[in-house]
N, CA and C atoms as an extended XYZ file, in Angstrom:
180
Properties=species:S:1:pos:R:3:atomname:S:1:resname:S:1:resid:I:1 pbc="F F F"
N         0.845       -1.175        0.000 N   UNK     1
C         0.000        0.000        0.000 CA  UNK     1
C         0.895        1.244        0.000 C   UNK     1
N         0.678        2.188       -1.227 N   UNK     2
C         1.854        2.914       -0.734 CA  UNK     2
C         0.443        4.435       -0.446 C   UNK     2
N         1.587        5.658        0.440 N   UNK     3
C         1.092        6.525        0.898 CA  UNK     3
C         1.541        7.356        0.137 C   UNK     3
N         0.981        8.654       -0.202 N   UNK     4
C         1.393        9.650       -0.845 CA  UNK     4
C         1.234       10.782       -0.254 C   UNK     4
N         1.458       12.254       -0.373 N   UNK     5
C         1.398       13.168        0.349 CA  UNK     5
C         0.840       14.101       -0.706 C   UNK     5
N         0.097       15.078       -0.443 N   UNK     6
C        -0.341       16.128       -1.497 CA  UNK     6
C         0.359       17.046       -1.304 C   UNK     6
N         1.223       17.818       -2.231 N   UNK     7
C         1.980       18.955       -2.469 CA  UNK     7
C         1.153       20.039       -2.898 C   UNK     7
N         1.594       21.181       -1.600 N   UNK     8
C         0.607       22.176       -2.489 CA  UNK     8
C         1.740       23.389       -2.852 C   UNK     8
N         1.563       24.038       -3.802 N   UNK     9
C         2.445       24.958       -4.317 CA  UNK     9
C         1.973       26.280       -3.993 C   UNK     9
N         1.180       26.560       -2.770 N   UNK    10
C         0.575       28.250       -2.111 CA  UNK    10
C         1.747       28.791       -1.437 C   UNK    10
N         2.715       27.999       -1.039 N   UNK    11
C         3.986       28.509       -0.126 CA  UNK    11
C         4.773       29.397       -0.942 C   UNK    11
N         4.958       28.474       -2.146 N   UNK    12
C         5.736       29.183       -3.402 CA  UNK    12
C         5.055       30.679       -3.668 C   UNK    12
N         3.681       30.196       -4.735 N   UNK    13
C         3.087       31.205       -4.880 CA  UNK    13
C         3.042       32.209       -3.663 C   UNK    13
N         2.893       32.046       -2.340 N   UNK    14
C         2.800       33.808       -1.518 CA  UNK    14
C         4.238       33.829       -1.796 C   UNK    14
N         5.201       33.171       -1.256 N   UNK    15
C         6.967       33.416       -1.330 CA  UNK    15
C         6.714       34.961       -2.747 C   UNK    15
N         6.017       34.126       -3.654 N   UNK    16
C         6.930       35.177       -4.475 CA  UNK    16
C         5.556       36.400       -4.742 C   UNK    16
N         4.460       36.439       -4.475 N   UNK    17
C         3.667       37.960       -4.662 CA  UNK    17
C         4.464       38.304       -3.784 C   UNK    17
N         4.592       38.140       -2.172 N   UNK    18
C         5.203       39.370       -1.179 CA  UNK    18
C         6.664       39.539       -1.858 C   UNK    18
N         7.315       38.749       -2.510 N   UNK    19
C         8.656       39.272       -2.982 CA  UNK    19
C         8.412       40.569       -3.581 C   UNK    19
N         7.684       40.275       -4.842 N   UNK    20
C         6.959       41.195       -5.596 CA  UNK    20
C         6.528       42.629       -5.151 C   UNK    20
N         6.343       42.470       -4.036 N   UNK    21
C         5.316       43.135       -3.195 CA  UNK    21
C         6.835       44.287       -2.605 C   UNK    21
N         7.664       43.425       -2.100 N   UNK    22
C         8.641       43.697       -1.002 CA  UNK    22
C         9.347       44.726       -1.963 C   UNK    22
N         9.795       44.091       -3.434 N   UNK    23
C        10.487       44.476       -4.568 CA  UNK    23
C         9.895       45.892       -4.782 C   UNK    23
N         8.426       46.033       -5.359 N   UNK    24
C         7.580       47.485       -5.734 CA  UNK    24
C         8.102       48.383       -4.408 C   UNK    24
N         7.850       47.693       -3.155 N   UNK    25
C         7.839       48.923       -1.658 CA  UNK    25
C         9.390       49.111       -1.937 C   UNK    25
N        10.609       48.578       -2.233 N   UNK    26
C        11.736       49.248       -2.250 CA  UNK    26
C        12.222       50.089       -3.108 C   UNK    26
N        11.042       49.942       -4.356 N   UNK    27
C        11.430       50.858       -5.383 CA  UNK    27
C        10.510       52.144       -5.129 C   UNK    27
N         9.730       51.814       -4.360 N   UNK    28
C         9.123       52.899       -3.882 CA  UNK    28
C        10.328       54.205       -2.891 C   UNK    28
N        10.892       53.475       -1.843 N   UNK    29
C        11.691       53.943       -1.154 CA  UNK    29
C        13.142       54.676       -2.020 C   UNK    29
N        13.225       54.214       -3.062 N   UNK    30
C        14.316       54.435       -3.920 CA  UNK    30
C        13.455       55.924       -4.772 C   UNK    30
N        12.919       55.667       -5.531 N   UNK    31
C        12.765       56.829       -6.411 CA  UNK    31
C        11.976       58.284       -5.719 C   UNK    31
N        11.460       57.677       -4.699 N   UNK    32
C        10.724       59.005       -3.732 CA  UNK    32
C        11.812       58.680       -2.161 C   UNK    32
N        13.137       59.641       -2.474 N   UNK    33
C        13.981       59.570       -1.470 CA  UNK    33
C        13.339       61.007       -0.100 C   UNK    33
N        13.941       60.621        0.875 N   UNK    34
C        13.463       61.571        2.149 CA  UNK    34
C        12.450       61.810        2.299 C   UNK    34
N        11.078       61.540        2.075 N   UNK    35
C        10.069       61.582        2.512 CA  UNK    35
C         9.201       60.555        3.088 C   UNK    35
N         7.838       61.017        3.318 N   UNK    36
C         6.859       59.857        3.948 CA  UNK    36
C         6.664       58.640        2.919 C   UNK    36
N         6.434       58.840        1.799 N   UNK    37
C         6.539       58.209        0.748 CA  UNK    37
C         7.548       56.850        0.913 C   UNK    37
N         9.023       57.430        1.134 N   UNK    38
C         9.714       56.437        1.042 CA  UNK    38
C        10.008       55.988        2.652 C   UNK    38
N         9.540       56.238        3.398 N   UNK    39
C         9.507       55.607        5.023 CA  UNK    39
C         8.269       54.509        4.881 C   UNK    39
N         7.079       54.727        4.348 N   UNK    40
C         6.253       53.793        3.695 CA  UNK    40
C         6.442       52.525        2.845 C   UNK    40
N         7.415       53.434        1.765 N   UNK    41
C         7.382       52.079        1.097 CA  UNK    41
C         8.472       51.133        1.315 C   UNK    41
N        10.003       51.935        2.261 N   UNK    42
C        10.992       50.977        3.394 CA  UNK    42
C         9.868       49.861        4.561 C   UNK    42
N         9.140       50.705        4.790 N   UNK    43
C         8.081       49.432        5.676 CA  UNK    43
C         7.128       48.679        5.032 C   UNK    43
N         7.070       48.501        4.055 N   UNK    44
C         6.231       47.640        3.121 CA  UNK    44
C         6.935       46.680        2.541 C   UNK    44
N         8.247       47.113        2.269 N   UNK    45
C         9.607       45.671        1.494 CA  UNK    45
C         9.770       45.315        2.909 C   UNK    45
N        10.399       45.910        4.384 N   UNK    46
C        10.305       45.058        5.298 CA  UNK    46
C         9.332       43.657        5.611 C   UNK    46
N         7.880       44.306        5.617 N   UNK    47
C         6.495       43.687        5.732 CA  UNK    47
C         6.750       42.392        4.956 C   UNK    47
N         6.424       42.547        3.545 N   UNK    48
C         6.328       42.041        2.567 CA  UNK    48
C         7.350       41.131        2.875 C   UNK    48
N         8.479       41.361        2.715 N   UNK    49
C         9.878       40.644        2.975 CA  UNK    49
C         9.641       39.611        3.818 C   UNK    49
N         9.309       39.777        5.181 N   UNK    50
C         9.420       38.436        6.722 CA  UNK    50
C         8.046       38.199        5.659 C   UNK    50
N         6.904       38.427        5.555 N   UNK    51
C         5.790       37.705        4.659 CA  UNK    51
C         5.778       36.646        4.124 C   UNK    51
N         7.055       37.100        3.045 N   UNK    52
C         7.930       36.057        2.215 CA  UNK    52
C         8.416       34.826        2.375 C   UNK    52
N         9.110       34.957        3.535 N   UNK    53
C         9.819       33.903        4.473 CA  UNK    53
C         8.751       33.093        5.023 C   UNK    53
N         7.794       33.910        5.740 N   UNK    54
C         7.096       33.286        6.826 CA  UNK    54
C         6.284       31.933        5.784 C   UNK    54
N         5.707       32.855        4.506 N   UNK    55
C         4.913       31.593        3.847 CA  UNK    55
C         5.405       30.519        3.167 C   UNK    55
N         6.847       30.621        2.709 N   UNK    56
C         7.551       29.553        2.552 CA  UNK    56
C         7.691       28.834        3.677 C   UNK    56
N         8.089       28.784        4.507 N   UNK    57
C         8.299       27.938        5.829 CA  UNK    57
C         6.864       27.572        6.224 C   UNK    57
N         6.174       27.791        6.450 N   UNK    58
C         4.589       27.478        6.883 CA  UNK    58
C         4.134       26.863        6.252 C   UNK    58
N         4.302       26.620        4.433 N   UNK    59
C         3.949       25.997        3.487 CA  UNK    59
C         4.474       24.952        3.178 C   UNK    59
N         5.939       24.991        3.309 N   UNK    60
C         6.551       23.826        2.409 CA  UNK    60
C         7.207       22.931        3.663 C   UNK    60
């Protein structure tokens, strides 16, 4: 009898929107330098970023 396990590929998929996500908020922080703008979008690639991590590990 053999056992199998179901693989699901949602770990991957969030891994990479919050990359995505993390990627846009640093380019945010980059092209709108010294302002609220880019203190926003430095805490959104943070966010996004542990996001990243967290759903790979939780997933896979």
């Amino acid at each position: 009898m053999e056992r199998t396990a179901a693989v699901s590929d949602r770990g991957m998929g969030l891994g990479l929107l919050f990359g995505l996500v993390a990627v846009g908020g640093a380019l945010v922080a980059l092209v709108l330098p010294g302002g609220l703008a880019s203190a926003w979008g430095f805490a959104a690639a943070m966010v996004a970023g542990m996001l990243s991590v967290l759903a790979i590990h939780l997933y896979l």
